[in-house]
Structure formats: C-alpha cells, structure tokens
mmCIF file of the N, C-alpha and C atoms, coordinates in Angstrom:
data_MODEL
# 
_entry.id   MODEL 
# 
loop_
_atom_site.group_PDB 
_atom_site.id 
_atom_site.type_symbol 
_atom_site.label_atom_id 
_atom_site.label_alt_id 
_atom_site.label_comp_id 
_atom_site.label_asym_id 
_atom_site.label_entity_id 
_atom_site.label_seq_id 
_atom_site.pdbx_PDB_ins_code 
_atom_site.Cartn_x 
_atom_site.Cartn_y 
_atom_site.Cartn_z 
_atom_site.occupancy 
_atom_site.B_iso_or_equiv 
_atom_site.pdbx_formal_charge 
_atom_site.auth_seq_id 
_atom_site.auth_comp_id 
_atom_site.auth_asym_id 
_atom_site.auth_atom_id 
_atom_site.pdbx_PDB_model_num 
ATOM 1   N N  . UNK A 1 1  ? 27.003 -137.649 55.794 1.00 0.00 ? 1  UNK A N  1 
ATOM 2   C CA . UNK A 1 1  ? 28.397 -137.646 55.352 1.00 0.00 ? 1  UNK A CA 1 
ATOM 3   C C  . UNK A 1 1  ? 29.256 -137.267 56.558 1.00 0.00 ? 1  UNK A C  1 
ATOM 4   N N  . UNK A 1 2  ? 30.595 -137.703 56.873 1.00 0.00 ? 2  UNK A N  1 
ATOM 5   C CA . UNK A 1 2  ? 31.418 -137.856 58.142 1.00 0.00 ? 2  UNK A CA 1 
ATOM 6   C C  . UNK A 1 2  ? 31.955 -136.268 57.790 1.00 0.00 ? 2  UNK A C  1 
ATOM 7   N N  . UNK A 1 3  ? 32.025 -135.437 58.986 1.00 0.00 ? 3  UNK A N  1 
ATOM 8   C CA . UNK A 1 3  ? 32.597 -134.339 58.954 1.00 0.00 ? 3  UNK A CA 1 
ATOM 9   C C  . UNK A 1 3  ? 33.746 -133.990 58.291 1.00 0.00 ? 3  UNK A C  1 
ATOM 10  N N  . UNK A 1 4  ? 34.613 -134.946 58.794 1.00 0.00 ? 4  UNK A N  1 
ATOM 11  C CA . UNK A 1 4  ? 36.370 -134.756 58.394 1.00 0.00 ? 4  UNK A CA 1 
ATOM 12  C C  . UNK A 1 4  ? 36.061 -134.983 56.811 1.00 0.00 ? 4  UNK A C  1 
ATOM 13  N N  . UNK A 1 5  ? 35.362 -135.875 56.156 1.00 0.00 ? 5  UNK A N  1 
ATOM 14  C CA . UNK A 1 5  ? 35.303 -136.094 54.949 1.00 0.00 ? 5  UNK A CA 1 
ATOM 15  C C  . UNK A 1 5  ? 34.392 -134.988 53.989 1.00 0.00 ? 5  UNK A C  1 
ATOM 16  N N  . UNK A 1 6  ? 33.696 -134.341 55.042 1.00 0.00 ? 6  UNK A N  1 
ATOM 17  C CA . UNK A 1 6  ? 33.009 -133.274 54.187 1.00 0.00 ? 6  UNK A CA 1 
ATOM 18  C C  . UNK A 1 6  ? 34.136 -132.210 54.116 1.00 0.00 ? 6  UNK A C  1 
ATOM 19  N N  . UNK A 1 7  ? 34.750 -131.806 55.227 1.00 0.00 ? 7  UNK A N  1 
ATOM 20  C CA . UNK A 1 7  ? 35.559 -130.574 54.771 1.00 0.00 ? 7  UNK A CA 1 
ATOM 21  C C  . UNK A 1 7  ? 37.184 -130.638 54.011 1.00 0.00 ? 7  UNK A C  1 
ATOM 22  N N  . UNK A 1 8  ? 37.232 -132.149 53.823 1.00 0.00 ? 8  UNK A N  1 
ATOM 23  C CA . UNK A 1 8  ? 38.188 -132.692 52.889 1.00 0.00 ? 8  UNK A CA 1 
ATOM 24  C C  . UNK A 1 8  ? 37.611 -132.356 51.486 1.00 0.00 ? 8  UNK A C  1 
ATOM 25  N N  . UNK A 1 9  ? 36.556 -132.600 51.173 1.00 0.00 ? 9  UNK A N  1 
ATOM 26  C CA . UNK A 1 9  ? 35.765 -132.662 49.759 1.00 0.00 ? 9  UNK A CA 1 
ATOM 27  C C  . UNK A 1 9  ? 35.802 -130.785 49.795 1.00 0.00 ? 9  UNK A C  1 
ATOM 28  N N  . UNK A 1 10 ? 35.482 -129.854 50.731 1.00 0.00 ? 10 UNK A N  1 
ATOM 29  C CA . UNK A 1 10 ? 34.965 -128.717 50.705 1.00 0.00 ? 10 UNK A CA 1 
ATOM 30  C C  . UNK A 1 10 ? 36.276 -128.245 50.322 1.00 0.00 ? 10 UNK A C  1 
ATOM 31  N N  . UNK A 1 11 ? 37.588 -128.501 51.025 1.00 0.00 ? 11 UNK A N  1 
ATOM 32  C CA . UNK A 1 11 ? 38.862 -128.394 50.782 1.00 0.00 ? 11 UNK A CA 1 
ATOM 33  C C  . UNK A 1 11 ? 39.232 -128.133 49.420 1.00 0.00 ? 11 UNK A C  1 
ATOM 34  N N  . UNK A 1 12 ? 39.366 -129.277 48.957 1.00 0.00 ? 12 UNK A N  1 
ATOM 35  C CA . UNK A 1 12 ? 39.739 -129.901 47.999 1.00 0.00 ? 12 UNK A CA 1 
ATOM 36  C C  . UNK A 1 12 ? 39.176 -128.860 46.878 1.00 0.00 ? 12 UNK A C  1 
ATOM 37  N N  . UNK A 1 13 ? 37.777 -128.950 46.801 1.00 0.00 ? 13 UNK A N  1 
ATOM 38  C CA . UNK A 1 13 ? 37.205 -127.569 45.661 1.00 0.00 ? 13 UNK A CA 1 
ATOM 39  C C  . UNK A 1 13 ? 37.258 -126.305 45.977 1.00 0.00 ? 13 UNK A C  1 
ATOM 40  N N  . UNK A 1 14 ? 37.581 -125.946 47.153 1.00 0.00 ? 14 UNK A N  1 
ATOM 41  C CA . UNK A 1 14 ? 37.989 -124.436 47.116 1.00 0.00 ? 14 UNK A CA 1 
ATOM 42  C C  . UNK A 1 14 ? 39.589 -124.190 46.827 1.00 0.00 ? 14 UNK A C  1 
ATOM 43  N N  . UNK A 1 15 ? 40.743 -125.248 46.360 1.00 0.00 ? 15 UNK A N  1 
ATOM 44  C CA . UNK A 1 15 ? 41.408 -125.699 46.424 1.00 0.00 ? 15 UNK A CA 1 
ATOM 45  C C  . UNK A 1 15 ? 41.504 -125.380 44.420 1.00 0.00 ? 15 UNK A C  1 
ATOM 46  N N  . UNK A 1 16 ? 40.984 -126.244 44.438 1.00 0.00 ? 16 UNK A N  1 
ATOM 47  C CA . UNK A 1 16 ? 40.807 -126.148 42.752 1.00 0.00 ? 16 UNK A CA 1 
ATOM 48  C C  . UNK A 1 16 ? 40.089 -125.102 41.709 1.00 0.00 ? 16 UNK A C  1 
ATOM 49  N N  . UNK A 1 17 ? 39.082 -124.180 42.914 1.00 0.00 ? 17 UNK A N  1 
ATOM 50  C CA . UNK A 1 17 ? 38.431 -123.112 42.257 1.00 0.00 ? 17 UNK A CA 1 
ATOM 51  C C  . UNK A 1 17 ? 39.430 -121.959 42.428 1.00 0.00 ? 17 UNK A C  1 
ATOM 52  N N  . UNK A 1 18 ? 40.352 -122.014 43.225 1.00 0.00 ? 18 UNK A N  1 
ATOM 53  C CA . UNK A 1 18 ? 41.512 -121.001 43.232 1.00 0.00 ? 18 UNK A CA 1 
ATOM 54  C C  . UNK A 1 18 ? 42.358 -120.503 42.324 1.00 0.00 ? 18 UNK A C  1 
ATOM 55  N N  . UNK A 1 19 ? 42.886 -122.402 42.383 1.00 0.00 ? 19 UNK A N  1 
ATOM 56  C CA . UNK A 1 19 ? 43.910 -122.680 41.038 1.00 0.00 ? 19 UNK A CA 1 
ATOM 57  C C  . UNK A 1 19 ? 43.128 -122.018 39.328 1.00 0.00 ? 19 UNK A C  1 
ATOM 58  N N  . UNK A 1 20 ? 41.697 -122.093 39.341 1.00 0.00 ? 20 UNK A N  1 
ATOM 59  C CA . UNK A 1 20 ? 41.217 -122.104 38.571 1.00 0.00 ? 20 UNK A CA 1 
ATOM 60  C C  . UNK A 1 20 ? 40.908 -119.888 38.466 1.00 0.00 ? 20 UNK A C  1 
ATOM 61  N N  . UNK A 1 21 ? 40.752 -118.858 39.734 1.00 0.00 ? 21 UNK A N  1 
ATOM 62  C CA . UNK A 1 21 ? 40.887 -118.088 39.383 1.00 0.00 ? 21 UNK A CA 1 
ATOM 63  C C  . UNK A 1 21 ? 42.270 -117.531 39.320 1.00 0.00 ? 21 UNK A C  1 
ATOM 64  N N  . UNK A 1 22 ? 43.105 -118.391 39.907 1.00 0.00 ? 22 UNK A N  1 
ATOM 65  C CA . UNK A 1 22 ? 44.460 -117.911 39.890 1.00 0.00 ? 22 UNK A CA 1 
ATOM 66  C C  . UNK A 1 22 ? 44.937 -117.544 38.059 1.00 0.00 ? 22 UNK A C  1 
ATOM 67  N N  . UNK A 1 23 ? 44.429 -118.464 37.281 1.00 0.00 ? 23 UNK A N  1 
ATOM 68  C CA . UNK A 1 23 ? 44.717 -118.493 36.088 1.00 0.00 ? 23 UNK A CA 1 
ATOM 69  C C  . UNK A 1 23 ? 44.072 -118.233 35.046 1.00 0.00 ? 23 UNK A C  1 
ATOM 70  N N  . UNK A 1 24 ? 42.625 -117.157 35.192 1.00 0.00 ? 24 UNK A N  1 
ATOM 71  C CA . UNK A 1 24 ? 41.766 -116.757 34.938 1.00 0.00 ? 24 UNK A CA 1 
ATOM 72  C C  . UNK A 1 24 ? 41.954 -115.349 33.769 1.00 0.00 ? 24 UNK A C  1 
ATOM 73  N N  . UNK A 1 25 ? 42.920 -114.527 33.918 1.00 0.00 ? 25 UNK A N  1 
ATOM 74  C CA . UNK A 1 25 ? 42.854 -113.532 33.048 1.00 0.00 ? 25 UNK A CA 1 
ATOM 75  C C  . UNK A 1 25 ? 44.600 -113.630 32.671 1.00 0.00 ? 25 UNK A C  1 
ATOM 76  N N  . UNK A 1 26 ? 45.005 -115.362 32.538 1.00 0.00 ? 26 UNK A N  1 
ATOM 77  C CA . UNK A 1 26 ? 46.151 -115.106 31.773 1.00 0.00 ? 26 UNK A CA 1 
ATOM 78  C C  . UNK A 1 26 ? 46.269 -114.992 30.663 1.00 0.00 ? 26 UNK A C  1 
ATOM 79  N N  . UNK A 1 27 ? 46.976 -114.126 29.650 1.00 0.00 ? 27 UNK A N  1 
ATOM 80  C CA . UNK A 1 27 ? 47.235 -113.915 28.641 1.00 0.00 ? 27 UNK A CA 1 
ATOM 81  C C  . UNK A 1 27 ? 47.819 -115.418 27.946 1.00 0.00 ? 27 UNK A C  1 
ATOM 82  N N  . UNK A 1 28 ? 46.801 -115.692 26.293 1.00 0.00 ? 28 UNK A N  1 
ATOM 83  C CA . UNK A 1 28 ? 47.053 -116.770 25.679 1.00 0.00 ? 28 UNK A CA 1 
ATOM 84  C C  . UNK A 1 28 ? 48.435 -115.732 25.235 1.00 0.00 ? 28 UNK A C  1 
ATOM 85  N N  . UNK A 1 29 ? 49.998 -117.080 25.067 1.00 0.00 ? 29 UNK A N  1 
ATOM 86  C CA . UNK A 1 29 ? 50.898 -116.843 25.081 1.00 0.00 ? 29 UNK A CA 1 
ATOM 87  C C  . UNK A 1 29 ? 51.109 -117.194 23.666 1.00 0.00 ? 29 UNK A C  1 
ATOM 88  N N  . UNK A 1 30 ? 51.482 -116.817 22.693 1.00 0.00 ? 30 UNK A N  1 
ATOM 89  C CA . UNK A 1 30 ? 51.713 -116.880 21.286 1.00 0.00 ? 30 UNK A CA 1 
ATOM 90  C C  . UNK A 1 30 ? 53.124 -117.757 21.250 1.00 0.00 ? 30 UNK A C  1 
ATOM 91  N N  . UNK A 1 31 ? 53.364 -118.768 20.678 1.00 0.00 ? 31 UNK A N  1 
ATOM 92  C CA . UNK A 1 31 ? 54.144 -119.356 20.749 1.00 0.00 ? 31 UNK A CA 1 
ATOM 93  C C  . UNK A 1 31 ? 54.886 -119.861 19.425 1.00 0.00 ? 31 UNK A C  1 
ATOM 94  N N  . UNK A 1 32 ? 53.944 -119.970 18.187 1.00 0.00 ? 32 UNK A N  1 
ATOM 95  C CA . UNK A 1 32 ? 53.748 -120.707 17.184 1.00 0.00 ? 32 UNK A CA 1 
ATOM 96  C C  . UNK A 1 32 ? 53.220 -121.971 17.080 1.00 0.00 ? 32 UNK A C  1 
ATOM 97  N N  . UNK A 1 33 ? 52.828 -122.609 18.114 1.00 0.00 ? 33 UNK A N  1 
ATOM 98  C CA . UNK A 1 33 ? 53.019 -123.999 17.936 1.00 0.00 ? 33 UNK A CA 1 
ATOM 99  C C  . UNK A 1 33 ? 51.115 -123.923 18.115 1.00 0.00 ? 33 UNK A C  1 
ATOM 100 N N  . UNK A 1 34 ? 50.425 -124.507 16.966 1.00 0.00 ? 34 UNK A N  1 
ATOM 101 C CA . UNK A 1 34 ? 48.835 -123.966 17.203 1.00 0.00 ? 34 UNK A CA 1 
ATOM 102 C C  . UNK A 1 34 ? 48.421 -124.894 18.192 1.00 0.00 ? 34 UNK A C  1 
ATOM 103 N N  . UNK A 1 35 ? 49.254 -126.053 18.547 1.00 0.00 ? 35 UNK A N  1 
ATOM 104 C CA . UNK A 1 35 ? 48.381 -127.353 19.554 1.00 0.00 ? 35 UNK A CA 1 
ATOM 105 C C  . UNK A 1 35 ? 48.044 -126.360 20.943 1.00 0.00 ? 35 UNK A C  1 
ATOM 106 N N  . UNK A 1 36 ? 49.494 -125.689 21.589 1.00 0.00 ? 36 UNK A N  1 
ATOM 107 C CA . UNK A 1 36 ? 49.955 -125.110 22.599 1.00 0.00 ? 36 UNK A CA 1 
ATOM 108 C C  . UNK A 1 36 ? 48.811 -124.548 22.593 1.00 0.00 ? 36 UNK A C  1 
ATOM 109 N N  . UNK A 1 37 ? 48.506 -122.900 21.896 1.00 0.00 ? 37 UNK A N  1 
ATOM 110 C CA . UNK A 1 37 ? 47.776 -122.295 21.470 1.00 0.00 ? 37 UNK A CA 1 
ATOM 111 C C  . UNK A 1 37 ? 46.240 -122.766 21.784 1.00 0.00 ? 37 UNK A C  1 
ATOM 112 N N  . UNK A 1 38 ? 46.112 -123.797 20.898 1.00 0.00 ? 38 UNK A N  1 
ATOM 113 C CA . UNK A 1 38 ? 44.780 -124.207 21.170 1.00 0.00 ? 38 UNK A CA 1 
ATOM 114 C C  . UNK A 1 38 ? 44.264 -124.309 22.557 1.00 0.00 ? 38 UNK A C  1 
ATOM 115 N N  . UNK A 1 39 ? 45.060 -125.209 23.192 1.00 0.00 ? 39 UNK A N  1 
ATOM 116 C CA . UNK A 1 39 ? 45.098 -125.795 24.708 1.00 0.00 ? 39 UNK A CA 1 
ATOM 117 C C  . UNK A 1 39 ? 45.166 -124.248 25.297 1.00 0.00 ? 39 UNK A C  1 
ATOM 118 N N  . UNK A 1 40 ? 45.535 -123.564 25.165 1.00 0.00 ? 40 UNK A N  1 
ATOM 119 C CA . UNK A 1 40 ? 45.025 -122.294 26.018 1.00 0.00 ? 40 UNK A CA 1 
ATOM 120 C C  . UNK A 1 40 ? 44.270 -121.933 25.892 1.00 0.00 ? 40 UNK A C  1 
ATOM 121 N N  . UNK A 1 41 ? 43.620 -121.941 24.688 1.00 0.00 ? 41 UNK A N  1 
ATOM 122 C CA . UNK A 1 41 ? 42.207 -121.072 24.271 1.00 0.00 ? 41 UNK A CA 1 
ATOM 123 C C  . UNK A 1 41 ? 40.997 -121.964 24.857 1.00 0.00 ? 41 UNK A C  1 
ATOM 124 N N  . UNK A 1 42 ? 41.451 -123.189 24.547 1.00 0.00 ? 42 UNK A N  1 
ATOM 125 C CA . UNK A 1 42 ? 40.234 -124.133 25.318 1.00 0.00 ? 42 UNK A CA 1 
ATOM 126 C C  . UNK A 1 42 ? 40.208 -124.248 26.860 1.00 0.00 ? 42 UNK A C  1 
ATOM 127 N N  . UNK A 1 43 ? 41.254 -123.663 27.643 1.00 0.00 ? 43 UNK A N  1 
ATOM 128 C CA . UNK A 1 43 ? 41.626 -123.540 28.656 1.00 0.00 ? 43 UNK A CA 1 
ATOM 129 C C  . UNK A 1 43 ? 40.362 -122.381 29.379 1.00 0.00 ? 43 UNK A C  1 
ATOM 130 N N  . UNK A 1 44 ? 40.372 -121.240 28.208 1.00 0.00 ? 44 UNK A N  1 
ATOM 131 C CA . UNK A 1 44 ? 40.070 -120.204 29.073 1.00 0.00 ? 44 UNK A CA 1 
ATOM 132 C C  . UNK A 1 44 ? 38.459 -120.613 28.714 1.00 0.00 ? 44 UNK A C  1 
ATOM 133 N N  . UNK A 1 45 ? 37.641 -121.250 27.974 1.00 0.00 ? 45 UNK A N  1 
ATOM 134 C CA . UNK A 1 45 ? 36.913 -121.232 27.653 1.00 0.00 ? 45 UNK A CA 1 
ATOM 135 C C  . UNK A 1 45 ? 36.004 -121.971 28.103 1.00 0.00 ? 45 UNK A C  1 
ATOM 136 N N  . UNK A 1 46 ? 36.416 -122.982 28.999 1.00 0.00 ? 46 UNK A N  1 
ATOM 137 C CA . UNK A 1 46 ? 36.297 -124.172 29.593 1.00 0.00 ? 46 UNK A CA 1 
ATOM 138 C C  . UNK A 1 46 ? 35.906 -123.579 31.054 1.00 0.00 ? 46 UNK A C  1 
ATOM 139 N N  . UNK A 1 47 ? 37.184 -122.358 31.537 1.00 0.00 ? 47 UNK A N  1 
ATOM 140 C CA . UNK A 1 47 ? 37.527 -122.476 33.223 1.00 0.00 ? 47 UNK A CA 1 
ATOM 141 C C  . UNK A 1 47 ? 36.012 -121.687 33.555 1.00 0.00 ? 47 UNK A C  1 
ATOM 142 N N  . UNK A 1 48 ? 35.937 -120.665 32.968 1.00 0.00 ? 48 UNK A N  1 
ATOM 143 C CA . UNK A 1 48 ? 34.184 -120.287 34.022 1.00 0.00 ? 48 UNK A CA 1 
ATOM 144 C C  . UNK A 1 48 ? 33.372 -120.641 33.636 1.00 0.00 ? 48 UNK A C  1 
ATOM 145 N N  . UNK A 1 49 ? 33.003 -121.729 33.006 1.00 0.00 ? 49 UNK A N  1 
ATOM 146 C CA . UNK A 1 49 ? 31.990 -123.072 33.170 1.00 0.00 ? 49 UNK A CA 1 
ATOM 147 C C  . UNK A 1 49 ? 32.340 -123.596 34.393 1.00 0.00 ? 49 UNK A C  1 
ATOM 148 N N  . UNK A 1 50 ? 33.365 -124.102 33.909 1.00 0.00 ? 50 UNK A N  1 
ATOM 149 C CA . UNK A 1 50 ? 34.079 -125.213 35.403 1.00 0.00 ? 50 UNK A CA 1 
ATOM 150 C C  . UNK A 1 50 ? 34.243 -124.600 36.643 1.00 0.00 ? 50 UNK A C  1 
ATOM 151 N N  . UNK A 1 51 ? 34.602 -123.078 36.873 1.00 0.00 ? 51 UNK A N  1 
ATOM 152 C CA . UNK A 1 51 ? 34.603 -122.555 38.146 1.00 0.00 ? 51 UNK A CA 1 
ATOM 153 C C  . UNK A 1 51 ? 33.103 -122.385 38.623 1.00 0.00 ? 51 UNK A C  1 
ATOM 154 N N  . UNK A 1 52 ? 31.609 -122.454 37.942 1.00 0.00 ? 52 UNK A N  1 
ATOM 155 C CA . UNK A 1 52 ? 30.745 -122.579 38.312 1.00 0.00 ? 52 UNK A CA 1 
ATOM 156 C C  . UNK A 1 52 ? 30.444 -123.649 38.638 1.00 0.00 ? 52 UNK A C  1 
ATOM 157 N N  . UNK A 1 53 ? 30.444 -124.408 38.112 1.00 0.00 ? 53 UNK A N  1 
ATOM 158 C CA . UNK A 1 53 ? 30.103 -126.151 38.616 1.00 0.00 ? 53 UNK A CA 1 
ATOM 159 C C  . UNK A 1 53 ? 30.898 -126.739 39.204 1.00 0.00 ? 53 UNK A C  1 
ATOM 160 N N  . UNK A 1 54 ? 32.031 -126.366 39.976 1.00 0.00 ? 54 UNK A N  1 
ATOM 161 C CA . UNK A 1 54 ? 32.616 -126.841 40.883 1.00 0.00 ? 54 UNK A CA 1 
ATOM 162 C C  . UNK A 1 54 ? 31.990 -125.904 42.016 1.00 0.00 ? 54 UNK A C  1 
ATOM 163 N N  . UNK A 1 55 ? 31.716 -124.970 42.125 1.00 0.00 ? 55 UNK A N  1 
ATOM 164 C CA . UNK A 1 55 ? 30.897 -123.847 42.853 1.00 0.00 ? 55 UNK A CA 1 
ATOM 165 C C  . UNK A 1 55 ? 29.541 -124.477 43.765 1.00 0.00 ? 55 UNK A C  1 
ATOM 166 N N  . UNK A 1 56 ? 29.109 -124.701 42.200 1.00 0.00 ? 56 UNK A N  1 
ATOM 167 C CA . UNK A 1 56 ? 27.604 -125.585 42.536 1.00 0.00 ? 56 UNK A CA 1 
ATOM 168 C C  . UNK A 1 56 ? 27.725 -127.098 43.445 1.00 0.00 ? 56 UNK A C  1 
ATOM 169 N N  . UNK A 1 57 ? 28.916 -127.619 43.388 1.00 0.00 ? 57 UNK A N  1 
ATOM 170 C CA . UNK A 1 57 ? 29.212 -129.080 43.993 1.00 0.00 ? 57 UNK A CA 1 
ATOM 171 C C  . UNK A 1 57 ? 29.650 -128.888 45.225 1.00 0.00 ? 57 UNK A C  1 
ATOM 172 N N  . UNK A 1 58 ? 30.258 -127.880 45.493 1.00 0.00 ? 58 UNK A N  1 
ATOM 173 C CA . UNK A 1 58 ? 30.624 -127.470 46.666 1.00 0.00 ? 58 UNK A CA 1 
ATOM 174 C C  . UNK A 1 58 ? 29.631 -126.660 47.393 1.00 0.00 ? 58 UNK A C  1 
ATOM 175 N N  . UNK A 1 59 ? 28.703 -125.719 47.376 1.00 0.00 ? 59 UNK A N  1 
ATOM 176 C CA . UNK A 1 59 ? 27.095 -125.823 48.097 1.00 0.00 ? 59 UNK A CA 1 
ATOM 177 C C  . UNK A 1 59 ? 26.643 -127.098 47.835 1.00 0.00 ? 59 UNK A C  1 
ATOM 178 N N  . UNK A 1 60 ? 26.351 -128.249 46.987 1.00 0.00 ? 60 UNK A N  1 
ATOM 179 C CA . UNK A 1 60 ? 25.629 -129.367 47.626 1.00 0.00 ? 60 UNK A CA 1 
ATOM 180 C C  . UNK A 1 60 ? 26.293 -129.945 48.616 1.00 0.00 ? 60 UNK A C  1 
ATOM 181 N N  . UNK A 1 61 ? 27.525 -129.927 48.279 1.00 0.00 ? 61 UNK A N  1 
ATOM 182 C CA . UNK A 1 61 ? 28.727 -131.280 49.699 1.00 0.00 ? 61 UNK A CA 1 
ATOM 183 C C  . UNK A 1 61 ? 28.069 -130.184 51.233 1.00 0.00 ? 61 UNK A C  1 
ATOM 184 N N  . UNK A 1 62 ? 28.304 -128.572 50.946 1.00 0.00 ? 62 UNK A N  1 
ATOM 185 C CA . UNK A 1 62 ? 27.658 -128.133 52.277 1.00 0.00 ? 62 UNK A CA 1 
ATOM 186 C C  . UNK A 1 62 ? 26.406 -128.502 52.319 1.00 0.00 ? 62 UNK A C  1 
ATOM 187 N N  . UNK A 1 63 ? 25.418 -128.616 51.744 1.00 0.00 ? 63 UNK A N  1 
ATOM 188 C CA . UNK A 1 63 ? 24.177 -128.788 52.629 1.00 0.00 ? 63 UNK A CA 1 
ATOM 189 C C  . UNK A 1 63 ? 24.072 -130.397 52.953 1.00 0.00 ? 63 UNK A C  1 
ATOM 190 N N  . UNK A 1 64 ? 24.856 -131.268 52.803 1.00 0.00 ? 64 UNK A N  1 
ATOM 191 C CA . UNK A 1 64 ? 24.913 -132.602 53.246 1.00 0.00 ? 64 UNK A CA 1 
ATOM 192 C C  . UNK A 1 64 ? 24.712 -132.659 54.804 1.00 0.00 ? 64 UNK A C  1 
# 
C-alpha cells in the first residue's frame, strides 16, 4: 500500500475515532420527540462497538 495513502486512511480513522470519543459521555438530551431520543440512545450504544472496530482497522492499515 503507497505511503501517502496509508497515512491518509490512518488519518482519516483517528479522525473519526475522536469525533467518536469526543461524543462519548454526552448526556441523551430529553426533548420529547421519541425519534430524536431514540437516535441518541442508539447513538451511544452503537459508538464503543464502532470505536473498537475502527481501532481494529486502523492496526491492520498499520501493519500493511
């Protein structure tokens, strides 16, 4: 894999695992509206799955 393109890819997910603890212990915001609601709850429930397996993709792109 071409250098510049590996640390574009390496970028890119340390990039998104940020965004992803940046927003990690926000408070679900009560709103009334249960869709809103929902979408947060599935939000938080979702992100440290996803901050691991973006984790895991980013050690394979390094050992390329």
């Amino acid at each position: 894999m071409a250098k510049d393109i590996k640390k574009e890819i390496i970028a890119e997910l340390d990039r998104r695992m940020d965004l992803l603890r940046e927003h990690q212990y926000d408070q679900i915001q009560i709103t009334g509206n249960e869709y809103s609601e929902l979408n947060q709850a599935l939000s938080k429930v979702i992100g440290a799955p996803l901050l691991e397996e973006l984790g895991d993709i980013k050690d394979f792109v390094q050992s390329l």
